[in-house]
C-alpha positions in Angstrom: 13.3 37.6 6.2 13.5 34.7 8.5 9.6 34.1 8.4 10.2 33.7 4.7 13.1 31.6 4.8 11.4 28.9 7.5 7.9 29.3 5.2 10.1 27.7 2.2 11.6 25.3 4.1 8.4 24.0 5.7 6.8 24.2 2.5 9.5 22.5 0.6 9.2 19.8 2.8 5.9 19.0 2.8 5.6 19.3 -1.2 7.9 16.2 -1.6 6.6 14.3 1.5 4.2 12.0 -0.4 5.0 9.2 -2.7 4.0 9.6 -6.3 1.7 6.7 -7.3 3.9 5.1 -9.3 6.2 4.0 -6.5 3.1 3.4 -4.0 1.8 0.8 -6.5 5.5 -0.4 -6.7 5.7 -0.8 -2.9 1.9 -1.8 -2.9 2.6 -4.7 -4.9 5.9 -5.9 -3.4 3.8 -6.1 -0.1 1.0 -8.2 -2.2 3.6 -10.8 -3.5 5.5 -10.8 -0.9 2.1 -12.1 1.3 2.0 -14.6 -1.7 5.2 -16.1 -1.6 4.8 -16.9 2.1 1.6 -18.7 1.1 2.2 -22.1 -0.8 -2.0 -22.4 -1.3 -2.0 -19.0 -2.7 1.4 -19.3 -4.9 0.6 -22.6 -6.3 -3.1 -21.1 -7.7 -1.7 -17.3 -8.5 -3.7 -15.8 -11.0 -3.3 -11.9 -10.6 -3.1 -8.5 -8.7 -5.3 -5.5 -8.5 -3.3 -2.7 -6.8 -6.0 -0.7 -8.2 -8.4 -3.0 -5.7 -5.4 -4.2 -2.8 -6.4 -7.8 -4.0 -4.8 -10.8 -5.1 -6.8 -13.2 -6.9 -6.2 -16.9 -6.8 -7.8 -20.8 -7.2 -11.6 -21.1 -8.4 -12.6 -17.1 -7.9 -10.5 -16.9 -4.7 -9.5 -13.2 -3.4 -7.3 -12.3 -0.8 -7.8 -8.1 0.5 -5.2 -5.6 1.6 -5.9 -2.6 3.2 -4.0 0.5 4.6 -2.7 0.1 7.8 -5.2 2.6 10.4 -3.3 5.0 11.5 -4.2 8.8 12.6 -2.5 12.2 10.8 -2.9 15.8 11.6 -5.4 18.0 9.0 -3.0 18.5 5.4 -0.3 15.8 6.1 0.8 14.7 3.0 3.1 11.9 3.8 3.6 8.3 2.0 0.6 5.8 2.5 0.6 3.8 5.5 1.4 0.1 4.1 -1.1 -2.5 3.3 -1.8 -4.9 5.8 -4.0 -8.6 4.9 -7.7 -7.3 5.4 -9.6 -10.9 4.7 -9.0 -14.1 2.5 -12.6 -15.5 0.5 -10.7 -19.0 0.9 -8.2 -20.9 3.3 -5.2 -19.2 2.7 -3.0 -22.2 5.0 
């Protein structure tokens, strides 16, 4: 009985560890404008997001690229997303 009460505990827990999408791309994109906002070169030219991509597009074809923060997890962890971190700018970003 006890074996079967920790099993659904443990697998309870694990079942809602993870963020559905929806409120990764939410928190995804906060991260993206927030990135933006501390950027006047990037804010002045804004033209769009890809949360699909972790990229912000702005100027003449200018990208700046997100990606997940590294980070190491044990075989079948299920957890939220580690956050996006700036990856690389195709133009001066200061």
């Amino acid at each position: 009985m006890k074996k079967m009460i920790m099993l659904l505990i443990l697998s309870t827990t694990i079942l809602f560890a993870a963020l559905p999408p929806r409120y990764q791309n939410a928190k995804d994109k906060s991260t993206m404008m927030a990135f933006v906002k501390k950027h006047p070169v990037i804010e002045s030219s804004f033209s769009h997001i890809s949360v699909v991509n972790q990229t912000v597009y702005f100027g003449e074809g200018c990208e700046v690229v997100f990606q997940r923060k590294v980070s190491f997890h044990l075989p079948g962890w299920v957890g939220p997303a580690e956050p996006l971190i700036f990856k690389d700018s195709t133009c001066p970003i200061e």
